[in-house]
C-alpha positions as YAML, in Angstrom:
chain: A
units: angstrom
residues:
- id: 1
  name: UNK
  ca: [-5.88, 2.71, -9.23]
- id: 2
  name: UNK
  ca: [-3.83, 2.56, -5.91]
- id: 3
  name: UNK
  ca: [-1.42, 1.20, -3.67]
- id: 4
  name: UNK
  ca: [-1.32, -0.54, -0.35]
- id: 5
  name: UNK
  ca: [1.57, 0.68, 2.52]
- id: 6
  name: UNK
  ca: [3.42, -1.23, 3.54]
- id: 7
  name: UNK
  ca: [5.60, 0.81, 5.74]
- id: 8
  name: UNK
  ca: [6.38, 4.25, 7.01]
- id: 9
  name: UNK
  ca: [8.72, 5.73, 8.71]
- id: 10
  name: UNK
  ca: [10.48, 9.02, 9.93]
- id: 11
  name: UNK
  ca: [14.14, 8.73, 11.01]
- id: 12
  name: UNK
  ca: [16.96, 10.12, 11.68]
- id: 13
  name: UNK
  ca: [18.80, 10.60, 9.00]
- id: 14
  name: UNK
  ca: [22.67, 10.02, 10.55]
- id: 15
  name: UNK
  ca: [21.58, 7.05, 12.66]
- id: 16
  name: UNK
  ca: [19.46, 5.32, 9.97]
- id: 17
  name: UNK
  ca: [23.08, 5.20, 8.29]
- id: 18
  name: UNK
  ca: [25.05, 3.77, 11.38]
- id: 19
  name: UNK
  ca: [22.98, 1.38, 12.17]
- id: 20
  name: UNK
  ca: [22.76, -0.04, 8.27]
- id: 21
  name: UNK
  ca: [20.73, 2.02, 6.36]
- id: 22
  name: UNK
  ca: [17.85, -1.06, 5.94]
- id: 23
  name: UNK
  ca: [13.94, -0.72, 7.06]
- id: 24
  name: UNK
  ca: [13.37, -3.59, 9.46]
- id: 25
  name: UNK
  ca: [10.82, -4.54, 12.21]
- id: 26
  name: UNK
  ca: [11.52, -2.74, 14.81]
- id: 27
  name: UNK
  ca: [12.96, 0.27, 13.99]
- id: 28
  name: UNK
  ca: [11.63, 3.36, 15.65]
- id: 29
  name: UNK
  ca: [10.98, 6.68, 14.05]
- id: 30
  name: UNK
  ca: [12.01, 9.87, 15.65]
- id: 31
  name: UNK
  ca: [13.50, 13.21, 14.51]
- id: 32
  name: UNK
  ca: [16.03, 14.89, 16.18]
- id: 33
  name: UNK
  ca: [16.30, 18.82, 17.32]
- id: 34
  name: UNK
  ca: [20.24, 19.55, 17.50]
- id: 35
  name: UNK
  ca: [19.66, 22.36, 20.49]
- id: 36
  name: UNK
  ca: [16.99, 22.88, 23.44]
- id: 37
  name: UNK
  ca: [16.28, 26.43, 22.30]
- id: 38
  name: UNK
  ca: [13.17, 26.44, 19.93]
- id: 39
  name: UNK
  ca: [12.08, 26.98, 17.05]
- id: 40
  name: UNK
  ca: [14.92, 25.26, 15.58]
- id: 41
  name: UNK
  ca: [15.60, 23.51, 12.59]
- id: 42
  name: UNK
  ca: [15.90, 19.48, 12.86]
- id: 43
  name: UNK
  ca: [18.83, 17.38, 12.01]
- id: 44
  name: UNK
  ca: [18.38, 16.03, 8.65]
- id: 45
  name: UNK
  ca: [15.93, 12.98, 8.65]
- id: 46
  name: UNK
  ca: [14.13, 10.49, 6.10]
- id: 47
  name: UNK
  ca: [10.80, 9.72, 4.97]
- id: 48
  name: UNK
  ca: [10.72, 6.12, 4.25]
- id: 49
  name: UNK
  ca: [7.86, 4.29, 2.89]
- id: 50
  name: UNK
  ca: [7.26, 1.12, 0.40]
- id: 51
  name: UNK
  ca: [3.90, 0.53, -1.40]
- id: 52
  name: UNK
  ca: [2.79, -2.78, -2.37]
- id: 53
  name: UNK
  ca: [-0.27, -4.07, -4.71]
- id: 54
  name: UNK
  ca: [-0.09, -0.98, -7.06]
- id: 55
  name: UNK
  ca: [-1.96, -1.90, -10.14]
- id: 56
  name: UNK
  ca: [-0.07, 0.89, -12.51]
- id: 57
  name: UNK
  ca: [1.20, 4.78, -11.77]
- id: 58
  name: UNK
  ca: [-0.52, 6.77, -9.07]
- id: 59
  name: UNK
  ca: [-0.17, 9.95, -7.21]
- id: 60
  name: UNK
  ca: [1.72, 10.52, -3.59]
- id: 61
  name: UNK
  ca: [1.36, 12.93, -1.51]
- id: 62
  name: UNK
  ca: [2.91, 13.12, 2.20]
- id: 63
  name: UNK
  ca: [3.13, 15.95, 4.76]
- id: 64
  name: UNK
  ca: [3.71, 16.64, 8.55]
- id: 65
  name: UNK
  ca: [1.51, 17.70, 10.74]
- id: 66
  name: UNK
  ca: [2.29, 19.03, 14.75]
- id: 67
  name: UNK
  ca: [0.43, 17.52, 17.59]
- id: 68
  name: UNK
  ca: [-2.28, 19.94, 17.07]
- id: 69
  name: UNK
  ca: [-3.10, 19.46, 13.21]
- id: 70
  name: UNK
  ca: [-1.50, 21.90, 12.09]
- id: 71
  name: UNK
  ca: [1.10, 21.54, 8.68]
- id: 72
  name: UNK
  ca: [4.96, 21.37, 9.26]
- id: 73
  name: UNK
  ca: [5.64, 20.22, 5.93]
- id: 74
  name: UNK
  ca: [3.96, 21.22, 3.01]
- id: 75
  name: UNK
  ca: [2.64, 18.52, 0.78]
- id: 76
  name: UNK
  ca: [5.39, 16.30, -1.18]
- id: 77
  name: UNK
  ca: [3.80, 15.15, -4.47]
- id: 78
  name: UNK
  ca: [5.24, 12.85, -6.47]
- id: 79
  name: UNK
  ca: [3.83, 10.27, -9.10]
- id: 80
  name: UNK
  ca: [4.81, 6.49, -8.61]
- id: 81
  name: UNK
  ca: [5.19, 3.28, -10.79]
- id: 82
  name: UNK
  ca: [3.85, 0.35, -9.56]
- id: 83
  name: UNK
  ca: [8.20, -1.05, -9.66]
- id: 84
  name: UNK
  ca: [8.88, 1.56, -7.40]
- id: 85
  name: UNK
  ca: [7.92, 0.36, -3.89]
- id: 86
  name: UNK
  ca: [10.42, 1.94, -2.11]
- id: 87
  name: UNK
  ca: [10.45, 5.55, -1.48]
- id: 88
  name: UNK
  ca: [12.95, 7.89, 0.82]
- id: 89
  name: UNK
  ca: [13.08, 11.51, 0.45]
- id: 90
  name: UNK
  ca: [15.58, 13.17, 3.01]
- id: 91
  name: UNK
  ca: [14.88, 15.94, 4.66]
- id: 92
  name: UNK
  ca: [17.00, 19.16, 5.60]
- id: 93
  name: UNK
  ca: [16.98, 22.55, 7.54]
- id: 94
  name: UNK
  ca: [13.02, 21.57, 8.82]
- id: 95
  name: UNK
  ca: [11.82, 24.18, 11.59]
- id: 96
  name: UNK
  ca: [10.18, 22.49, 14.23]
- id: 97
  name: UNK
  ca: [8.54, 24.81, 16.95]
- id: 98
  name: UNK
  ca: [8.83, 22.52, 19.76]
- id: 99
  name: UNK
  ca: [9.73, 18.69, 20.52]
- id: 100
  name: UNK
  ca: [6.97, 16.65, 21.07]
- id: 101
  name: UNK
  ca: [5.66, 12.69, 20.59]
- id: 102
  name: UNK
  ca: [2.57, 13.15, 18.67]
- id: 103
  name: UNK
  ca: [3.95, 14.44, 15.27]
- id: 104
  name: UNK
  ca: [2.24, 12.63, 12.23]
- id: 105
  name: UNK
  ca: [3.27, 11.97, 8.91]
- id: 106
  name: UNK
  ca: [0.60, 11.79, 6.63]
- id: 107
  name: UNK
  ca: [0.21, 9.82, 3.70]
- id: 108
  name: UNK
  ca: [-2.14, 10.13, 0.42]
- id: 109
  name: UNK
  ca: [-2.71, 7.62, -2.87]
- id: 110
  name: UNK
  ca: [-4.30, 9.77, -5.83]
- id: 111
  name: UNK
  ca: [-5.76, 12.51, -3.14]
- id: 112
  name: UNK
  ca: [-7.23, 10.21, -0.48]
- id: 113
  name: UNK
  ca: [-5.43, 9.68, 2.81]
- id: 114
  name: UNK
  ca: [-4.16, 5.91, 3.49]
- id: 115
  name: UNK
  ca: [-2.30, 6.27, 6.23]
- id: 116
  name: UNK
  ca: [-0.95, 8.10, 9.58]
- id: 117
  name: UNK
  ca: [2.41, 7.80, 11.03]
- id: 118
  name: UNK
  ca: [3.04, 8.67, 14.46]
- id: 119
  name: UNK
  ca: [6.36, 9.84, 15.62]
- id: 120
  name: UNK
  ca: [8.12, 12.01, 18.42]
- id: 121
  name: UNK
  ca: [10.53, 15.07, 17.54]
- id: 122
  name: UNK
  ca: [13.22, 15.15, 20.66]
- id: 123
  name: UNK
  ca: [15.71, 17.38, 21.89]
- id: 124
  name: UNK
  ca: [19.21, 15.55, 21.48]
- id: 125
  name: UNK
  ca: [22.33, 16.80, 24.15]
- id: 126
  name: UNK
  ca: [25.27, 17.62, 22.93]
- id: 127
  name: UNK
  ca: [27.16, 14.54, 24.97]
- id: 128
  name: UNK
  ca: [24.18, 12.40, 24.60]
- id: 129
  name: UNK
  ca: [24.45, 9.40, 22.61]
- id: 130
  name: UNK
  ca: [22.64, 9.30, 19.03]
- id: 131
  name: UNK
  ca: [19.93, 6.73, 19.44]
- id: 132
  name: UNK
  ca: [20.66, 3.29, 17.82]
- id: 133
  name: UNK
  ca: [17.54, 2.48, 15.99]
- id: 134
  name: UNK
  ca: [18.26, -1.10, 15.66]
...
């Protein structure tokens, strides 16, 4: 058993939604931190990912780890049907010690890892404008 990825991503959960709410090429990952003062906890963001070439059910598991290795998120387990490609789960009141570009998500079929997902965790202004990630 298994599944191929075909995607993942980590985004913002607000400007996901203006910008259309749809997975394309293109657009970027990042997470946002609402004030400069750290620990804080991020604005709400997604974990997107689609699986193709699943040949029945299997286990998922995804977590975040900091630039140094160590876990953000605890594991996320959840079992899949080969139907269901596409996968969010939306994320709120995360603690992030500090902003940085080398945050991973990573990504496990039936307790082996498949796949690593870079992204950065930045500290958004209050004036500044909400990246467009289109």
């Amino acid at each position: 058993m298994g599944a191929r990825l075909r995607y993942a991503k980590v985004v913002d959960r607000d400007a996901f939604l203006r910008s259309g709410g749809t997975v394309r090429p293109g657009l970027d990952s990042q997470v946002r931190l609402p004030a400069d003062t750290e620990p804080v906890h991020a604005a709400p963001f997604l974990v997107l990912r689609a699986w193709e070439d699943a040949d029945g059910a299997f286990t998922e598991t995804w977590r975040i780890l900091d630039p140094h290795g160590r876990t953000v998120r605890a594991p996320v387990e959840r079992e899949v049907l080969a139907t269901q490609g596409e996968l969010a789960d939306e994320v709120a009141e995360q603690l992030f010690e500090y902003a940085d570009d080398g945050y991973q998500l990573v990504l496990e079929v039936d307790g082996a890892e498949v796949a690593r997902a870079d992204f950065p965790v930045v500290v958004h202004v209050d004036g500044d404008d909400i990246p467009d990630l289109r």
